[in-house]
C-alpha positions, 0 to 999 in steps of 0.5 A, a space after each residue: 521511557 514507560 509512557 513509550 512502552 505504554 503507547 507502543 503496547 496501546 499500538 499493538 493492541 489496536 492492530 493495523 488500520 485500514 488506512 495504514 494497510 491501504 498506504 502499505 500497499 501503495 508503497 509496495 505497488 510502487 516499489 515494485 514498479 522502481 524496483 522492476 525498472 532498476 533491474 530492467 535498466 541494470 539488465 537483470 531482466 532485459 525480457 521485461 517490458 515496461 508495460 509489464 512492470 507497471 501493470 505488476 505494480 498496479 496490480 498490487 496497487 488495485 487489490 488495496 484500492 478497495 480499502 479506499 472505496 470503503 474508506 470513502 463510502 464510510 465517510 459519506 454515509 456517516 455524514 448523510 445521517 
């Protein structure tokens, strides 16, 4: 029990890393796409169209995306030195 709350605390302290933010992220871009779907089929929002839905979703999506380039650059210009 105490090595748990040594671990957890260690968690916290570290704080989010970019790659957990970048896959949260993703997550919410496709929840969002599922979900606006659910609600169009379910007819709460019968005006809305598919494209919509998807470009709200990938727009979640692309403001996180920039945390993968990063990432990936990261990683090629640690290997060419």
């Amino acid at each position: 029990m105490a090595e748990e709350t040594t671990e957890l605390k260690e968690e916290k302290e570290k704080g989010l890393k970019a790659k957990k933010v970048s896959l949260l992220g993703k997550i919410a871009g496709g929840l969002v796409i599922l979900t606006g779907h659910v609600l169009k089929w379910l007819g709460i929002m019968p005006n809305a169209t598919s494209s919509e839905i998807i470009g709200c979703g990938l727009a979640i999506m692309a403001c996180f995306g920039t945390i993968d380039i990063n990432i990936m650059l990261d990683k090629f210009l640690k290997k060419g030195e």
